[in-house]
N, CA, C and O atoms as a DFTB+ gen file, in Angstrom:
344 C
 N C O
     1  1    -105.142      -2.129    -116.462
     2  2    -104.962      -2.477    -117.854
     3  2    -103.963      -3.627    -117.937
     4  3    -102.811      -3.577    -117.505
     5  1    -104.502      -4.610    -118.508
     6  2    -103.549      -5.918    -119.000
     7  2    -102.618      -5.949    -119.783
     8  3    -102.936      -6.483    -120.845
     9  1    -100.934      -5.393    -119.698
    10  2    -100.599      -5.328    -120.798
    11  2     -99.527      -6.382    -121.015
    12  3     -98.320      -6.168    -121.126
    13  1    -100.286      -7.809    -121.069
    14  2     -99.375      -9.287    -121.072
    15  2     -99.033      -9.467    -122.489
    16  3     -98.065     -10.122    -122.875
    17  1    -100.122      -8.675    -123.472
    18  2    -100.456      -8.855    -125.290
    19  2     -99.081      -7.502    -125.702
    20  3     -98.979      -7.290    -126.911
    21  1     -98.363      -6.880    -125.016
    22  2     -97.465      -5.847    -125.142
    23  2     -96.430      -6.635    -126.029
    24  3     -95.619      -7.426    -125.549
    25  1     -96.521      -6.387    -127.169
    26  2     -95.397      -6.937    -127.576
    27  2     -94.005      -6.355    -128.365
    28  3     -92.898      -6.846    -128.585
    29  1     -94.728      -4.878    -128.716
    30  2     -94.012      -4.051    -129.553
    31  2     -93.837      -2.714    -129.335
    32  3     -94.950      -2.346    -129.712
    33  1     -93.216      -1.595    -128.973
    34  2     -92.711      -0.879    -129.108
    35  2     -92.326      -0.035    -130.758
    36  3     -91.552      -0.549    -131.565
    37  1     -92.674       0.625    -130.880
    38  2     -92.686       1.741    -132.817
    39  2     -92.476       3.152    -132.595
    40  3     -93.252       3.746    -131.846
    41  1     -91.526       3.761    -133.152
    42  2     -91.361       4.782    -133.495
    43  2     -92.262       5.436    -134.803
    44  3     -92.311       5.054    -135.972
    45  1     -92.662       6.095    -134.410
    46  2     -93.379       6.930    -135.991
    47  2     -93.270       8.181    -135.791
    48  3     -93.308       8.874    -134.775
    49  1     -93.082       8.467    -137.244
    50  2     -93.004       9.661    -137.356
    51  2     -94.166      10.303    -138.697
    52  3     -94.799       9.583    -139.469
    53  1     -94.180      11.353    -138.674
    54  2     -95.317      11.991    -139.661
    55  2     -94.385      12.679    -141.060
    56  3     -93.650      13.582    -140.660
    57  1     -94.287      12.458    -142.426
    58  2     -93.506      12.780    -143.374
    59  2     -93.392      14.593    -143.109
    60  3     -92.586      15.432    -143.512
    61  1     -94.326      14.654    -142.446
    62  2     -94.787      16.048    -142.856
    63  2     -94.395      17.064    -141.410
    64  3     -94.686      18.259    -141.354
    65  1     -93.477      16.077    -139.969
    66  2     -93.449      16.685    -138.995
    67  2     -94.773      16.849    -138.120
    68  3     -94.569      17.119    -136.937
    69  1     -95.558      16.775    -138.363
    70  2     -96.545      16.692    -137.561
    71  2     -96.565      15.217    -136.511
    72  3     -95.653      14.390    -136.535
    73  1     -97.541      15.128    -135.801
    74  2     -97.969      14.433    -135.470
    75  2     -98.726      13.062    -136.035
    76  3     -99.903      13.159    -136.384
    77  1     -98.127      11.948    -136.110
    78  2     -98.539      10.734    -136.765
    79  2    -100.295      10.198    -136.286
    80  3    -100.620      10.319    -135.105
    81  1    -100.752       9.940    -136.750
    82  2    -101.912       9.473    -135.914
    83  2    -102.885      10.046    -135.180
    84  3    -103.828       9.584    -134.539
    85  1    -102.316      11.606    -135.475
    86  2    -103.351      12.249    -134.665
    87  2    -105.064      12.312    -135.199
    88  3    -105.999      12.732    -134.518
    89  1    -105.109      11.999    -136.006
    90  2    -106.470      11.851    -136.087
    91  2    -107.486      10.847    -135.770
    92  3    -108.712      10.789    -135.866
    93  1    -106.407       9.957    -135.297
    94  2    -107.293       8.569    -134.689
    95  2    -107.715       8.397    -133.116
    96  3    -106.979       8.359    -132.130
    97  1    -108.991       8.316    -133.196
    98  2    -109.322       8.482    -131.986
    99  2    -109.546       6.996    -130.930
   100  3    -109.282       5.950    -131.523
   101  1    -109.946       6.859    -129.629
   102  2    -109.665       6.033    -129.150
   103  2    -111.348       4.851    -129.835
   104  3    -112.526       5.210    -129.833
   105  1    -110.823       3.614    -130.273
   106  2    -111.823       2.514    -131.203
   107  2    -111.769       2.615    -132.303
   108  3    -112.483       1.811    -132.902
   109  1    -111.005       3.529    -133.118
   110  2    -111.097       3.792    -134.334
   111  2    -110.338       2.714    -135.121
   112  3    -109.135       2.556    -134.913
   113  1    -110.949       2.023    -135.949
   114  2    -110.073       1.148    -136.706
   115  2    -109.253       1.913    -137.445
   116  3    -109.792       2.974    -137.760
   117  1    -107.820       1.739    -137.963
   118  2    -106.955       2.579    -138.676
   119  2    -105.762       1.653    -139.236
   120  3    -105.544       0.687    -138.505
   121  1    -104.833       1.754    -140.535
   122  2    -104.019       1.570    -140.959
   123  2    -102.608       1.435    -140.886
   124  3    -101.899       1.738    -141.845
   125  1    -102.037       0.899    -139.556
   126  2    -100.488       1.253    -139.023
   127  2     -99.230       1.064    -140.536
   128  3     -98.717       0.138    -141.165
   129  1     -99.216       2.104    -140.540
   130  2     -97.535       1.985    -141.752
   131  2     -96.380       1.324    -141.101
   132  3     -95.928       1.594    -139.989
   133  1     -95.787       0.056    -142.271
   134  2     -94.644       0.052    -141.610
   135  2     -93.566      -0.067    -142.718
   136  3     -94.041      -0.169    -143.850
   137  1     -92.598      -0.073    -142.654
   138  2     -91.362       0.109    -143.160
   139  2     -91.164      -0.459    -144.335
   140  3     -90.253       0.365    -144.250
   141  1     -91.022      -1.305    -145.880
   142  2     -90.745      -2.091    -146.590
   143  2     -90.410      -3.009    -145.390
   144  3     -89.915      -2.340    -144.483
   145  1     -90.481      -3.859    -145.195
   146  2     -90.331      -5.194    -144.558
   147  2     -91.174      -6.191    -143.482
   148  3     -91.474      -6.286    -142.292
   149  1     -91.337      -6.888    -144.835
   150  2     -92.577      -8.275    -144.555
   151  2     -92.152      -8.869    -142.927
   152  3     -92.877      -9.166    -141.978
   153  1     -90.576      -8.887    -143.097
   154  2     -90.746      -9.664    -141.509
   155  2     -90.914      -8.983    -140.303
   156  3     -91.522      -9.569    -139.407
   157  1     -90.467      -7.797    -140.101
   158  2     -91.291      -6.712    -139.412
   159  2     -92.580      -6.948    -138.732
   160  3     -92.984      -7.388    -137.656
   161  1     -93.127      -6.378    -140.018
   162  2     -94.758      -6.872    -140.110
   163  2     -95.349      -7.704    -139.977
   164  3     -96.577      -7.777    -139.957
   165  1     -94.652      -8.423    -139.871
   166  2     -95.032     -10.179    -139.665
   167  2     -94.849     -10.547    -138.417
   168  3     -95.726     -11.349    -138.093
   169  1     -94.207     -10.353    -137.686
   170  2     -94.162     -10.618    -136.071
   171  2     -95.447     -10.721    -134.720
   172  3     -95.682     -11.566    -133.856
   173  1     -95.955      -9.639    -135.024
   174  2     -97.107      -9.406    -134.697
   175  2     -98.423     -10.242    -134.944
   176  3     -98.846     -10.418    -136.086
   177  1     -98.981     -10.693    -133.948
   178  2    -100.095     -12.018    -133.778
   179  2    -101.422     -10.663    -133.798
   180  3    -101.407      -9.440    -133.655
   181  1    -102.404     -11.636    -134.043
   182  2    -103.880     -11.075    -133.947
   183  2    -103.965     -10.568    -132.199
   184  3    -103.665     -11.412    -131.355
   185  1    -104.182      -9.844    -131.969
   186  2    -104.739      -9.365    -130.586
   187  2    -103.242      -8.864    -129.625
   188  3    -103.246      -8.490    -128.452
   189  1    -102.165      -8.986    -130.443
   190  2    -100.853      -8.140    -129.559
   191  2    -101.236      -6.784    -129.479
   192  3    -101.960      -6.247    -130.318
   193  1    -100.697      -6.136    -128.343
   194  2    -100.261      -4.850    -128.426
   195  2     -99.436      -4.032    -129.074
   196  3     -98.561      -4.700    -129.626
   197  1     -99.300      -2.753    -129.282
   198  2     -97.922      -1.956    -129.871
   199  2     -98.182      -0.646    -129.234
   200  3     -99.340      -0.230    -129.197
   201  1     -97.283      -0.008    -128.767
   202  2     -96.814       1.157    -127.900
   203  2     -96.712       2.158    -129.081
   204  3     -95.651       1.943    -129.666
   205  1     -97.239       2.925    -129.516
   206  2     -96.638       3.967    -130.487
   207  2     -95.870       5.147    -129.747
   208  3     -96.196       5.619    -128.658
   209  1     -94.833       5.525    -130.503
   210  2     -94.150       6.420    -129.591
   211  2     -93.624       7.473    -130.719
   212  3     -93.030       6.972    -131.674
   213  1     -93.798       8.961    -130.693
   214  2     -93.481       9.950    -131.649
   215  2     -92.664      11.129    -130.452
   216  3     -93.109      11.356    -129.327
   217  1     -91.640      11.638    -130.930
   218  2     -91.118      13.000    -130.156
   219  2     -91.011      12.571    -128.652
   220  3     -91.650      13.234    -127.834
   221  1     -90.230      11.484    -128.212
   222  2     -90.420      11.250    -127.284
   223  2     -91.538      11.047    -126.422
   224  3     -91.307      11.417    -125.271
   225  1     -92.824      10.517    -126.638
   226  2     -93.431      10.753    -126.344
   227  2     -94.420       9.348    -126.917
   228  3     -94.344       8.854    -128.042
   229  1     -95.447       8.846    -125.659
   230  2     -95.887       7.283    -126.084
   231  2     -97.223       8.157    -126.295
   232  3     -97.678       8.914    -125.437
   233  1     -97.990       7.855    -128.042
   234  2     -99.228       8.280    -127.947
   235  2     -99.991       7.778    -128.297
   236  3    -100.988       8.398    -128.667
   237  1     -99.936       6.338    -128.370
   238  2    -101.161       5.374    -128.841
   239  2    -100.550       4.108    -128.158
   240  3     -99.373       3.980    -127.823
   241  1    -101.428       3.310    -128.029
   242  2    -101.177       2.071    -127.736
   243  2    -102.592       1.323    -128.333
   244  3    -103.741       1.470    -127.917
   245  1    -101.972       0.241    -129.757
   246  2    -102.765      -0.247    -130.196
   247  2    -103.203      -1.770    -130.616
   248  3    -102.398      -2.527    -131.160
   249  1    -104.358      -2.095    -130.359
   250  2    -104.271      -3.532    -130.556
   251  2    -104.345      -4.292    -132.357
   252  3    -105.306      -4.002    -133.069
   253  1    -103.459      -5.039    -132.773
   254  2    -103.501      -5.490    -133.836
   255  2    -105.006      -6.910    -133.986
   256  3    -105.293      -7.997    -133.485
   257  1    -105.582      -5.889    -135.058
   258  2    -106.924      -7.130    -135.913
   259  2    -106.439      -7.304    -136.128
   260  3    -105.616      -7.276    -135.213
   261  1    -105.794      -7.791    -137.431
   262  2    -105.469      -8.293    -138.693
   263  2    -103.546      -8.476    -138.779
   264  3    -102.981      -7.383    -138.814
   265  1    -102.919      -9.299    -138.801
   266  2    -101.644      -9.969    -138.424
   267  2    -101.150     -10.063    -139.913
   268  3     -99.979     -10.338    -140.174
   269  1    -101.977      -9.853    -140.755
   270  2    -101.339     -10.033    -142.127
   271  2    -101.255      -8.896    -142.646
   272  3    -102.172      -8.075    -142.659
   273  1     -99.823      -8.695    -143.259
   274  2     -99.192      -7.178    -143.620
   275  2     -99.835      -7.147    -145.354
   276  3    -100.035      -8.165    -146.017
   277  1    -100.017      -6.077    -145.715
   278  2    -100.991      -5.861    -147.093
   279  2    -100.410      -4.651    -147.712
   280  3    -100.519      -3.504    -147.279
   281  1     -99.734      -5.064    -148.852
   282  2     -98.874      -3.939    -149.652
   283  2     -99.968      -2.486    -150.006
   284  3    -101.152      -2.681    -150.281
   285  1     -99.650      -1.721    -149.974
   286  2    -100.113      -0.649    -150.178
   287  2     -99.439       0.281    -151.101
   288  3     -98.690       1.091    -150.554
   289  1     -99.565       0.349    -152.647
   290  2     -98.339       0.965    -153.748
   291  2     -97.982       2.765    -153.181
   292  3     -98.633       3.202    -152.231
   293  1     -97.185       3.435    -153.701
   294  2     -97.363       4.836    -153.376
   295  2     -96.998       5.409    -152.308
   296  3     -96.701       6.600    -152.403
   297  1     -96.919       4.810    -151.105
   298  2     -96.733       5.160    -149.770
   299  2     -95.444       5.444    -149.462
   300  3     -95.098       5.528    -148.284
   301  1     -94.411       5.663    -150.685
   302  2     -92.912       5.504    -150.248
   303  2     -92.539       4.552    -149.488
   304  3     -93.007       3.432    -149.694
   305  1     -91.562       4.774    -148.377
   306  2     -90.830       3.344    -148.203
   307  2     -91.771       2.359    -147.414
   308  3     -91.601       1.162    -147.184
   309  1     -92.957       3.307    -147.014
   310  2     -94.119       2.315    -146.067
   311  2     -95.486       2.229    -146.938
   312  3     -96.389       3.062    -147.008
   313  1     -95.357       0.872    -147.633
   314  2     -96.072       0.273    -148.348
   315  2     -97.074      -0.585    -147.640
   316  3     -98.302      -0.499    -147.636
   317  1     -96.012      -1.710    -146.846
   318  2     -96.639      -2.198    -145.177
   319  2     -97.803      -1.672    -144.846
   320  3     -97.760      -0.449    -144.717
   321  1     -99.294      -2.393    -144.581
   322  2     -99.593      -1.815    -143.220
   323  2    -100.480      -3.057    -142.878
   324  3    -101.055      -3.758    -143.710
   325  1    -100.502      -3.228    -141.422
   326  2    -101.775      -3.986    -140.458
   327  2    -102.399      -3.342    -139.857
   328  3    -102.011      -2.297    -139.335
   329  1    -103.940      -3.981    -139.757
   330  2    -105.211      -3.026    -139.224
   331  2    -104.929      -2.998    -137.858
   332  3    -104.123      -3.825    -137.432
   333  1    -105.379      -2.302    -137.189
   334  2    -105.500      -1.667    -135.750
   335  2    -106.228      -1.060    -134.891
   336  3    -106.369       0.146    -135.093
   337  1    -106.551      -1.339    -134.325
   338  2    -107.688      -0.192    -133.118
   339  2    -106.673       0.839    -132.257
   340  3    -105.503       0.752    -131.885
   341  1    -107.343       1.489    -132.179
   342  2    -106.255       2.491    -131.023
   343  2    -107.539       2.541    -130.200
   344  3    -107.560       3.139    -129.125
């Protein structure tokens, strides 16, 4: 596995204690939350990597489609999100 596109490292967590993401399976396009902050979100190029990591523990590693962060109202402090494959 090539991981030269590795660019990020994320903590997540689930509001609810559970497990973040567990329902996404491996190709699944999905919604990464991120924090109120555009520049954050903004770092990230079309086709980088990101390491997801919950409970100690790395459980996704996903490639970013879409590089442009897209407000989402309601979500509490993670309004943020860019598309993703896991």
């Amino acid at each position: 596995m090539n991981l030269y596109r590795l660019k990020w490292t994320k903590n997540v967590r689930s509001s609810d204690g559970e497990w973040a993401y567990s329902e996404v399976k491996v190709s699944d396009l999905f919604k990464l939350a991120w924090k109120d902050n555009a520049t954050d979100a903004s770092k990230l190029d079309k086709d980088d990597l990101v390491l997801l990591r919950q409970k100690g523990f790395v459980t996704h590693l996903v490639k970013i489609l879409d590089h442009k962060p897209r407000c989402q109202t309601g979500t509490g402090d993670y309004d943020l999100s860019t598309g993703q494959k896991a």
